[in-house]
PDB file as gemmi writes it, atoms N, CA and C in Angstrom:
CRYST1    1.000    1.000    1.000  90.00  90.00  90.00 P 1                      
ATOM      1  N   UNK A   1      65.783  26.465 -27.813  1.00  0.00           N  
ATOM      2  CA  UNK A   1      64.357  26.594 -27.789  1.00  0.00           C  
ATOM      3  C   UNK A   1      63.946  27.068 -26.403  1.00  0.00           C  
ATOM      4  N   UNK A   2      62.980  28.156 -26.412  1.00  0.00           N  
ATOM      5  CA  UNK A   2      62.974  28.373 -25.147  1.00  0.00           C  
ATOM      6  C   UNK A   2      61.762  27.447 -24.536  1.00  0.00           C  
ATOM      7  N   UNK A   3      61.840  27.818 -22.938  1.00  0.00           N  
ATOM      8  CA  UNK A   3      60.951  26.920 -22.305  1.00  0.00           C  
ATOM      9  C   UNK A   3      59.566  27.856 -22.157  1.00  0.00           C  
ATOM     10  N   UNK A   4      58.499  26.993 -21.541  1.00  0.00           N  
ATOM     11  CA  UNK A   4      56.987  27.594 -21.496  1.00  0.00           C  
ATOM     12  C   UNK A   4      57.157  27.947 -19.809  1.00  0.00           C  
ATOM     13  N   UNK A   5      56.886  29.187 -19.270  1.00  0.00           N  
ATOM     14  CA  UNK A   5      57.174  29.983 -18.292  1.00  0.00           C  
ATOM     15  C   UNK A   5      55.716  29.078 -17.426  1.00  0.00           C  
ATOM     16  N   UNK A   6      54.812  28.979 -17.772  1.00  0.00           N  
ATOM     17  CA  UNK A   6      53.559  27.936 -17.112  1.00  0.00           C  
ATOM     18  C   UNK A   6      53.139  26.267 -17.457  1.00  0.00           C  
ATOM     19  N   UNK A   7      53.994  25.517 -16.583  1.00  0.00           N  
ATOM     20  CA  UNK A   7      53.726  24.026 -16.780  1.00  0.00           C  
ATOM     21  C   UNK A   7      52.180  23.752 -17.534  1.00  0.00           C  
ATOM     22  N   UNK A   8      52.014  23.241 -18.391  1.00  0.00           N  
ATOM     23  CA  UNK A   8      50.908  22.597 -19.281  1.00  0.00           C  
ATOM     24  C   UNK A   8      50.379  21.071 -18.900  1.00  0.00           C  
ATOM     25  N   UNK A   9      49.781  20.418 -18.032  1.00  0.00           N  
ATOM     26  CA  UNK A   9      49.699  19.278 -17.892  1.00  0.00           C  
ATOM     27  C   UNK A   9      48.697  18.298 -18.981  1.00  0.00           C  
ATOM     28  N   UNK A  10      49.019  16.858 -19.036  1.00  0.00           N  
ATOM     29  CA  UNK A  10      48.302  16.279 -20.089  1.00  0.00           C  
ATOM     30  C   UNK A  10      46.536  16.667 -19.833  1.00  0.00           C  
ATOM     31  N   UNK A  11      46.126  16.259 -21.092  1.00  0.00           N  
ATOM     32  CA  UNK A  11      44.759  16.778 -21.363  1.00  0.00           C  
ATOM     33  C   UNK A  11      43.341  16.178 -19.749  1.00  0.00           C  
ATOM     34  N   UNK A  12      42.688  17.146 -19.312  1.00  0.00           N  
ATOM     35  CA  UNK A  12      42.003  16.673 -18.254  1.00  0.00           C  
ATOM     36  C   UNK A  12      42.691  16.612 -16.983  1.00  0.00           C  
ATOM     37  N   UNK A  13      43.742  16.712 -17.003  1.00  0.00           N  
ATOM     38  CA  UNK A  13      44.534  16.478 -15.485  1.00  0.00           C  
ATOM     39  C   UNK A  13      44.456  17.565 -14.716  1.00  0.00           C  
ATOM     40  N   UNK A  14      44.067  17.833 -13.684  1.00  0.00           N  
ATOM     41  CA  UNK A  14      43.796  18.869 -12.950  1.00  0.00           C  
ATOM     42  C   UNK A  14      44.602  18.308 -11.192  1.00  0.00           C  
ATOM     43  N   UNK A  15      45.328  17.373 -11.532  1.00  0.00           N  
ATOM     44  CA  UNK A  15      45.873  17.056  -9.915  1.00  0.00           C  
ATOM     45  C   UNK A  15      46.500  18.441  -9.131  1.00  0.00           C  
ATOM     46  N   UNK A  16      47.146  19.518  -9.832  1.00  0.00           N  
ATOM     47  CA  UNK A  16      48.250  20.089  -9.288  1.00  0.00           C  
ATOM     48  C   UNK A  16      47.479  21.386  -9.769  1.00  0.00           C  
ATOM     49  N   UNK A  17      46.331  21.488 -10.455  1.00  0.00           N  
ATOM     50  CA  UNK A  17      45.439  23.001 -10.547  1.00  0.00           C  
ATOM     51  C   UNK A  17      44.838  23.116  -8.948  1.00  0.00           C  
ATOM     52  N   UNK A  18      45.092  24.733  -9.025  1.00  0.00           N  
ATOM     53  CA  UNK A  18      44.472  25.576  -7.797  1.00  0.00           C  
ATOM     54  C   UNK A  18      43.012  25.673  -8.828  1.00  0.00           C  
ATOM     55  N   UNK A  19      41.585  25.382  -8.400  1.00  0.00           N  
ATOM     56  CA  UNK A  19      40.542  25.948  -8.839  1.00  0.00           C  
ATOM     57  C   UNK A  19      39.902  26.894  -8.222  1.00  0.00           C  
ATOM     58  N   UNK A  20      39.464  27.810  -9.037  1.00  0.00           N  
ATOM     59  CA  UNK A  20      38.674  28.971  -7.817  1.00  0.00           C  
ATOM     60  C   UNK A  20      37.221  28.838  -8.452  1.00  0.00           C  
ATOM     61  N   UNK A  21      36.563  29.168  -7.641  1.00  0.00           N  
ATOM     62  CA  UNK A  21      34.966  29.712  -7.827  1.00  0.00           C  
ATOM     63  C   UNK A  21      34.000  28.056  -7.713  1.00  0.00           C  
ATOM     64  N   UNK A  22      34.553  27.249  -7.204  1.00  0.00           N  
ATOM     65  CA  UNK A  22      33.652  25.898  -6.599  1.00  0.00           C  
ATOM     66  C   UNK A  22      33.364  26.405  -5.672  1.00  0.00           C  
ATOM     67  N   UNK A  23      31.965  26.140  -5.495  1.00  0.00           N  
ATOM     68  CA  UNK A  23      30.647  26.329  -4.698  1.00  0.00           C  
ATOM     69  C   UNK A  23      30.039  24.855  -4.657  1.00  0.00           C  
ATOM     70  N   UNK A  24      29.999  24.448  -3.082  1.00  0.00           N  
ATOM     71  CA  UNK A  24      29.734  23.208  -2.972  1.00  0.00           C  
ATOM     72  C   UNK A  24      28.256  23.695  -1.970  1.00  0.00           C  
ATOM     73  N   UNK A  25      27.441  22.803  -2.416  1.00  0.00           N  
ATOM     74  CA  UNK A  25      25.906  22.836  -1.591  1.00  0.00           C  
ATOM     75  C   UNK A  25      25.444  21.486  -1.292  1.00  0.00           C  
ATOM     76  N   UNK A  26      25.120  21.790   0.180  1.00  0.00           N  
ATOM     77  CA  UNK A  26      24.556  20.593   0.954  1.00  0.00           C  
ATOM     78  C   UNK A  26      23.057  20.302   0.944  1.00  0.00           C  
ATOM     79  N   UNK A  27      22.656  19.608   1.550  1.00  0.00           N  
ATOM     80  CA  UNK A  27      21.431  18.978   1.738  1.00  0.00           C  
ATOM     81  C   UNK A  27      21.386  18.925   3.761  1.00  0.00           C  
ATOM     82  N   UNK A  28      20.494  19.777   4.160  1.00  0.00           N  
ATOM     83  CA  UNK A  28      20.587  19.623   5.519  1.00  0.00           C  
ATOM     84  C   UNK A  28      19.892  18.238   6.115  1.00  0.00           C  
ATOM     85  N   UNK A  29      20.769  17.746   7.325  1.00  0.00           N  
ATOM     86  CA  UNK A  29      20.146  16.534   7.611  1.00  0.00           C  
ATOM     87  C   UNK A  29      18.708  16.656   8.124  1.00  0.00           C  
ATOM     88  N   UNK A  30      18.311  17.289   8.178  1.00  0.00           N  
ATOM     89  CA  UNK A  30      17.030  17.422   8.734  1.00  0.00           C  
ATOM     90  C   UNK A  30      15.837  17.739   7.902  1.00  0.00           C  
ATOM     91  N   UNK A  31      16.480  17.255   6.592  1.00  0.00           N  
ATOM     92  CA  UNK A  31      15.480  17.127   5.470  1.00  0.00           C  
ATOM     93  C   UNK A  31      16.257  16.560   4.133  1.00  0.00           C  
ATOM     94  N   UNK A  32      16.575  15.742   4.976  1.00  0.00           N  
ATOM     95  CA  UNK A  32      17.248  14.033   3.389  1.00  0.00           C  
ATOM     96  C   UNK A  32      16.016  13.084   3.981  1.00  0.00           C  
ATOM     97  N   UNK A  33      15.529  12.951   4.822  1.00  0.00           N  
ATOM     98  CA  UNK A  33      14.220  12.027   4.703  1.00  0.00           C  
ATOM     99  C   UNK A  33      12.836  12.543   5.396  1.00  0.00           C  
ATOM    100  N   UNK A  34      12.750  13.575   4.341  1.00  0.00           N  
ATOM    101  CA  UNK A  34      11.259  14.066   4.161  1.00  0.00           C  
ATOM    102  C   UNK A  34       9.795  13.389   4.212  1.00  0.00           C  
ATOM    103  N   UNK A  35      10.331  12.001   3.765  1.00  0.00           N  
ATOM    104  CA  UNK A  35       9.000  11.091   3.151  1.00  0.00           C  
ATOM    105  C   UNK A  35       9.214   9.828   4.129  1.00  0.00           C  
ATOM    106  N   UNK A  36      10.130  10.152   5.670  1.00  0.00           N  
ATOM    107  CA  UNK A  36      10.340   8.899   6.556  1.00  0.00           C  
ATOM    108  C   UNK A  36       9.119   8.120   6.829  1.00  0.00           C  
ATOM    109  N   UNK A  37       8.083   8.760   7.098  1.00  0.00           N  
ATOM    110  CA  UNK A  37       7.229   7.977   7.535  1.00  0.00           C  
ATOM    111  C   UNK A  37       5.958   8.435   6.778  1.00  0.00           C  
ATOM    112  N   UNK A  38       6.190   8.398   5.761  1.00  0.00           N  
ATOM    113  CA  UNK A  38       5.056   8.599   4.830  1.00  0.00           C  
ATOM    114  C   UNK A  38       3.860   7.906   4.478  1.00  0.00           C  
ATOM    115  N   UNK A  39       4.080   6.156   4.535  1.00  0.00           N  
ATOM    116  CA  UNK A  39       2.999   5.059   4.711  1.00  0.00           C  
ATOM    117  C   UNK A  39       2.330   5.345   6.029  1.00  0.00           C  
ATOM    118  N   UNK A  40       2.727   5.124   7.062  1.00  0.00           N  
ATOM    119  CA  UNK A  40       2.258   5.190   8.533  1.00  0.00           C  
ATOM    120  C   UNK A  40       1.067   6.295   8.695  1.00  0.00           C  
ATOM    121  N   UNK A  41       2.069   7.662   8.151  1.00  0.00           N  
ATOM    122  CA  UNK A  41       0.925   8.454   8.098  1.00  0.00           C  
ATOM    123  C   UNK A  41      -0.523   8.437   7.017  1.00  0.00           C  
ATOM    124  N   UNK A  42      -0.216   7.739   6.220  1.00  0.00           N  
ATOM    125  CA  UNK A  42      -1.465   7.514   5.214  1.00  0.00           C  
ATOM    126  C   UNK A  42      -2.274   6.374   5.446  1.00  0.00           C  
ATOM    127  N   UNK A  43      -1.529   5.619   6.433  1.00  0.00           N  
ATOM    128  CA  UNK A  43      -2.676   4.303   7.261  1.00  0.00           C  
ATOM    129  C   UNK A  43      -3.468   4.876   7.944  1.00  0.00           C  
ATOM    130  N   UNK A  44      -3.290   6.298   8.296  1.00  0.00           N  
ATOM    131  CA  UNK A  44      -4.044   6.262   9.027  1.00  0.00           C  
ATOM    132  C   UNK A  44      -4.727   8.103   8.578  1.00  0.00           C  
ATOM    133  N   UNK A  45      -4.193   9.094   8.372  1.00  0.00           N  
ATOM    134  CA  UNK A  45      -4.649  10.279   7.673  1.00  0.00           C  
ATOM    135  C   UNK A  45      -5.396  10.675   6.246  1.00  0.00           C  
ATOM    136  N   UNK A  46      -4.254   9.046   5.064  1.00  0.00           N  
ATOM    137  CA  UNK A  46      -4.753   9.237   4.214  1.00  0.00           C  
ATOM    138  C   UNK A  46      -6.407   8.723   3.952  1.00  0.00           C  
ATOM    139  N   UNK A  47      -5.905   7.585   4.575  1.00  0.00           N  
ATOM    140  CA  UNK A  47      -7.647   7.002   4.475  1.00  0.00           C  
ATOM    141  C   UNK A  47      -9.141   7.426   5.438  1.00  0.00           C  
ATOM    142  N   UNK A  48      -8.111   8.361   6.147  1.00  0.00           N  
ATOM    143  CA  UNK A  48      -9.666   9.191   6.216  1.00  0.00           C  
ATOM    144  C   UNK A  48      -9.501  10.070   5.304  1.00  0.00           C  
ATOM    145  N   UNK A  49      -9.027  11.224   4.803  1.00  0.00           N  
ATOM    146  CA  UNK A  49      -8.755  11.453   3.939  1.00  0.00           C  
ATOM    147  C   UNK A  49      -9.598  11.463   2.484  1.00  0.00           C  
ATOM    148  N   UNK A  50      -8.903  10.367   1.978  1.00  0.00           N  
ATOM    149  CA  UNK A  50      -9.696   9.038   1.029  1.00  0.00           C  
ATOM    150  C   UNK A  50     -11.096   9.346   0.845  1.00  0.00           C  
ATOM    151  N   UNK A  51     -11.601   8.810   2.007  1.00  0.00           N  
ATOM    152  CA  UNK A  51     -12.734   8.271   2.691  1.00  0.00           C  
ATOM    153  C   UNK A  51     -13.662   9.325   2.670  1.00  0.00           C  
ATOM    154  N   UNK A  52     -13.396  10.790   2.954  1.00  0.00           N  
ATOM    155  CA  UNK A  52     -14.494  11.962   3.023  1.00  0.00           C  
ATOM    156  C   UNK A  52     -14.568  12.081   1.524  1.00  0.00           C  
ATOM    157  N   UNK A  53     -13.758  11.947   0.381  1.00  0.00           N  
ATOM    158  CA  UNK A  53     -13.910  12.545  -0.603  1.00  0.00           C  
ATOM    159  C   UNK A  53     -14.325  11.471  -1.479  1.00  0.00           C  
ATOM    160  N   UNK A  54     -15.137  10.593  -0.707  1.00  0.00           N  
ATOM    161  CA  UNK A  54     -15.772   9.279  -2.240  1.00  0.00           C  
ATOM    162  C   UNK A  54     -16.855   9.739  -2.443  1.00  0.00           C  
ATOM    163  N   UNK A  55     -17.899  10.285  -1.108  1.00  0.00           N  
ATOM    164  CA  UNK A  55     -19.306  10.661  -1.971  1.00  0.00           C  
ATOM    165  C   UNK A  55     -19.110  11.994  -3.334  1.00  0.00           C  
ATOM    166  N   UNK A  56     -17.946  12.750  -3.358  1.00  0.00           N  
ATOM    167  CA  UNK A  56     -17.606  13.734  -4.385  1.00  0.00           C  
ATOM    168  C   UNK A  56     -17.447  12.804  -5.415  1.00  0.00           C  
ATOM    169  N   UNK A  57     -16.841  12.273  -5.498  1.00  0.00           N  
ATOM    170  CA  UNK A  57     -16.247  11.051  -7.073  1.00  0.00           C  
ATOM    171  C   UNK A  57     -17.251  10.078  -7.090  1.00  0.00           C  
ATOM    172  N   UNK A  58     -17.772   9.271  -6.453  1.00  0.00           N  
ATOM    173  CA  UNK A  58     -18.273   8.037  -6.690  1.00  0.00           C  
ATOM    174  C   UNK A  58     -19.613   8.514  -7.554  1.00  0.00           C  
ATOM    175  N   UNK A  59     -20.273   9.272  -7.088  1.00  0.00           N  
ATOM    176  CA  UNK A  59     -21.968   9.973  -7.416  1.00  0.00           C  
ATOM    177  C   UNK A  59     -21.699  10.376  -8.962  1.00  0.00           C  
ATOM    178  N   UNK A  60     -20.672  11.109  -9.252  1.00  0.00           N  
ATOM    179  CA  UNK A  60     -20.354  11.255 -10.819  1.00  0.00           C  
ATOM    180  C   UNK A  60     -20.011   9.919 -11.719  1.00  0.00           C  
ATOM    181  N   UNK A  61     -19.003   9.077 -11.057  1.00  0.00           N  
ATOM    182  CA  UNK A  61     -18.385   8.093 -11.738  1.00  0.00           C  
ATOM    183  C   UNK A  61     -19.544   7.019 -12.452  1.00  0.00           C  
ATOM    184  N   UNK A  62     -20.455   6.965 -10.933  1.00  0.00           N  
ATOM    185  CA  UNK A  62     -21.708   6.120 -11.119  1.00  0.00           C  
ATOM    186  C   UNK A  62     -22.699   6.378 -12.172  1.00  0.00           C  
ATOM    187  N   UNK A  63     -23.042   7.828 -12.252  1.00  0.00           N  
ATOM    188  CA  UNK A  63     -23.924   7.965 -13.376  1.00  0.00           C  
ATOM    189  C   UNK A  63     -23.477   8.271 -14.902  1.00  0.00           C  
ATOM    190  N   UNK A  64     -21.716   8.541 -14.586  1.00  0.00           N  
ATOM    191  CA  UNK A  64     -21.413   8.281 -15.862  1.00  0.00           C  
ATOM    192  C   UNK A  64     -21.216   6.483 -16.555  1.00  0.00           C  
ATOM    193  N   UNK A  65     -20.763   5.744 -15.175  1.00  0.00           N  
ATOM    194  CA  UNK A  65     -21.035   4.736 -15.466  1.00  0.00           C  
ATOM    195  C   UNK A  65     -22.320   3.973 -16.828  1.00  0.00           C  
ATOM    196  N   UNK A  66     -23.519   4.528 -15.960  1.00  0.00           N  
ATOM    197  CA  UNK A  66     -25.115   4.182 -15.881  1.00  0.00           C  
ATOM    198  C   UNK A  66     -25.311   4.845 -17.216  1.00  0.00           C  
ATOM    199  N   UNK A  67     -24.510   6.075 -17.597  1.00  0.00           N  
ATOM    200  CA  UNK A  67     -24.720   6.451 -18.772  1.00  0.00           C  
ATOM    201  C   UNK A  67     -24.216   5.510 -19.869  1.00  0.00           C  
ATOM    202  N   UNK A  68     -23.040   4.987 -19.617  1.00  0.00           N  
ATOM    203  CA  UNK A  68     -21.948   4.495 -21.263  1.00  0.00           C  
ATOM    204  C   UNK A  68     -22.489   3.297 -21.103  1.00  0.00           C  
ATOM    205  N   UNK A  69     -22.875   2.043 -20.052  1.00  0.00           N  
ATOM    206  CA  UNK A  69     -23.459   0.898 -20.381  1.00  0.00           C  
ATOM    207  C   UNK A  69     -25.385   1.163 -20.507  1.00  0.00           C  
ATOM    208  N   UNK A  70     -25.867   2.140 -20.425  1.00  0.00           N  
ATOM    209  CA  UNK A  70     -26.941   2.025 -21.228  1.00  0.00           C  
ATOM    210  C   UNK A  70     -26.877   2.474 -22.867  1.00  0.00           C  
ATOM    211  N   UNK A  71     -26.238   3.581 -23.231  1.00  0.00           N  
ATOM    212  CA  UNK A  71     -26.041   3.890 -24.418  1.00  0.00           C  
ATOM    213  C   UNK A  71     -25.009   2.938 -25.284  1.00  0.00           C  
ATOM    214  N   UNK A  72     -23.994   1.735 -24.555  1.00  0.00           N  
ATOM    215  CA  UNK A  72     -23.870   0.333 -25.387  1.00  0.00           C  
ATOM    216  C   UNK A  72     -25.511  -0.368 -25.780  1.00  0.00           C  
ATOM    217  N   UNK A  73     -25.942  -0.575 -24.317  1.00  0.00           N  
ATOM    218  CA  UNK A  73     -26.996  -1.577 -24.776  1.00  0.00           C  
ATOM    219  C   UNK A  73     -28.495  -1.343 -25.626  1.00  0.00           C  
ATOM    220  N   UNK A  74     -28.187   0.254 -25.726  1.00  0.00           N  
ATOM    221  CA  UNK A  74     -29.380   1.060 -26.296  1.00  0.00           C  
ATOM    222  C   UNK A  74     -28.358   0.969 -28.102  1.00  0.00           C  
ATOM    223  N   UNK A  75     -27.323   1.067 -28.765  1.00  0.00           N  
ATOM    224  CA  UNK A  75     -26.876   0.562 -29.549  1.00  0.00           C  
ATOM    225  C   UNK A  75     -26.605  -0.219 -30.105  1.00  0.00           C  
ATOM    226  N   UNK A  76     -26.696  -1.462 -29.539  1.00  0.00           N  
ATOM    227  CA  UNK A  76     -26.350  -2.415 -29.633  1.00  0.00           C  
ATOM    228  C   UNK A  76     -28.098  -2.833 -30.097  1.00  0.00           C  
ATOM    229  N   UNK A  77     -28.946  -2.300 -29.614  1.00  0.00           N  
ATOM    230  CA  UNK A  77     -30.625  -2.819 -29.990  1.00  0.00           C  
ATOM    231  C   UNK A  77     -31.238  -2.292 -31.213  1.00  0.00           C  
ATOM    232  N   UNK A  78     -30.341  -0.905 -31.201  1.00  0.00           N  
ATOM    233  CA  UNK A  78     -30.547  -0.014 -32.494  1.00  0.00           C  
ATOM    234  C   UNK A  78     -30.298  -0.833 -33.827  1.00  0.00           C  
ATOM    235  N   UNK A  79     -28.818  -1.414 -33.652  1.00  0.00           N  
ATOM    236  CA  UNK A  79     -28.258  -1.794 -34.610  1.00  0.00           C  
ATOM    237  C   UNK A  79     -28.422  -3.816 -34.893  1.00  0.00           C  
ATOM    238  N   UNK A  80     -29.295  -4.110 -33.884  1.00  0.00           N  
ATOM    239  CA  UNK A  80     -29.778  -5.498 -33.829  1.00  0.00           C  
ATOM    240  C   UNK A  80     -31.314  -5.900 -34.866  1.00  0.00           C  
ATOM    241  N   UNK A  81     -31.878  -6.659 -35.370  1.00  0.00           N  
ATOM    242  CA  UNK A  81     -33.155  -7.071 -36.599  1.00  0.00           C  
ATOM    243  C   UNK A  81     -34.237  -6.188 -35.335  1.00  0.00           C  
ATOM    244  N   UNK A  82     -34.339  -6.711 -34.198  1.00  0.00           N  
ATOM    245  CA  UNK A  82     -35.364  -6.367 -33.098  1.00  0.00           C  
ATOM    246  C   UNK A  82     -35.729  -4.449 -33.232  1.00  0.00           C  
ATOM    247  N   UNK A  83     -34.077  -4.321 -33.177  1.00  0.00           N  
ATOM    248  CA  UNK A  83     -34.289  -2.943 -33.162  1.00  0.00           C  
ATOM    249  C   UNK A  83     -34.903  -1.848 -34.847  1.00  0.00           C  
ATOM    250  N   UNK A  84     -34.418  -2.722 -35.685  1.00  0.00           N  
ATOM    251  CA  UNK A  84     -34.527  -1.835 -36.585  1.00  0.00           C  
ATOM    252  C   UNK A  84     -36.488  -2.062 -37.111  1.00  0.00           C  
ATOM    253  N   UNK A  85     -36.733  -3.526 -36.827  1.00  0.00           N  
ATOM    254  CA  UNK A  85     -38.271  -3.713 -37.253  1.00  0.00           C  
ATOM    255  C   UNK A  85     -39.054  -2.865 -35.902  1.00  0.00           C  
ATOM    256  N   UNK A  86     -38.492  -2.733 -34.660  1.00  0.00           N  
ATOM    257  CA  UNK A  86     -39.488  -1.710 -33.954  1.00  0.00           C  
ATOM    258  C   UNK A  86     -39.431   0.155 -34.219  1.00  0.00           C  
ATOM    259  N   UNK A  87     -38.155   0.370 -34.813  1.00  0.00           N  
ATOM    260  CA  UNK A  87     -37.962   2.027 -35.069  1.00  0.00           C  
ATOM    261  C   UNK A  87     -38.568   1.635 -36.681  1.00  0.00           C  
ATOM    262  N   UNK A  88     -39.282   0.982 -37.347  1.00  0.00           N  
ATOM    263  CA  UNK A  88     -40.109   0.891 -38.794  1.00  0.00           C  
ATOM    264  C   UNK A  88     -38.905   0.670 -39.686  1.00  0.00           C  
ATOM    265  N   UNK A  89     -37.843   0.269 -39.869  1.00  0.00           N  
ATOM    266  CA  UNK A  89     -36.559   0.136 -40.657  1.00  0.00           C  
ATOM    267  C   UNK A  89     -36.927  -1.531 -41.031  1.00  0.00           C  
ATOM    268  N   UNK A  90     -36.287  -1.440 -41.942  1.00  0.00           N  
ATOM    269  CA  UNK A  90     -35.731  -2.810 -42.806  1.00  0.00           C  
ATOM    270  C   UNK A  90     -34.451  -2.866 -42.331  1.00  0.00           C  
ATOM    271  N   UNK A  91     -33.995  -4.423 -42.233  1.00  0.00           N  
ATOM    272  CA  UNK A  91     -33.034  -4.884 -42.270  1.00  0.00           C  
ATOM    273  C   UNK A  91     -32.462  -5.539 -43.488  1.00  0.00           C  
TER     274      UNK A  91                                                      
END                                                                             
């Protein structure tokens, strides 16, 4: 019987393979900790920060607020005896 001219090793074994075409990529040290001091700076950048942009949000939030708890309590009167004998309805 003849022999196999290229050794065959068991399945997965790669101890004694030459591999070509690995391409290994680093991570430079001078950016593996991007986010070092990321609190520190928001003690003190973010919350000013923060801080300029509440009169933008708060002024909307508020009157949508002012909107959904009056239109509960304006429903809530609609659908109450009070409300329906003052809009001329039977209960």
């Amino acid at each position: 019987m003849p022999e196999a001219k290229v050794y065959s090793p068991w399945w997965g074994d790669t101890s004694n393979l030459k591999q070509k075409g690995i391409i290994t990529y680093t991570v430079s040290p001078f950016r593996q900790r991007p986010t070092k001091e990321i609190f520190q700076g928001w003690m003190f950048n973010g919350y000013k920060r923060l801080a300029s942009q509440v009169p933008y949000w708060i002024v909307p939030f508020a009157i949508a607020y002012g909107t959904y708890t009056w239109a509960k309590r304006y429903d809530a009167w609609q659908n109450s005896k009070a409300g329906h004998i003052a809009l001329h309805g039977t209960h």
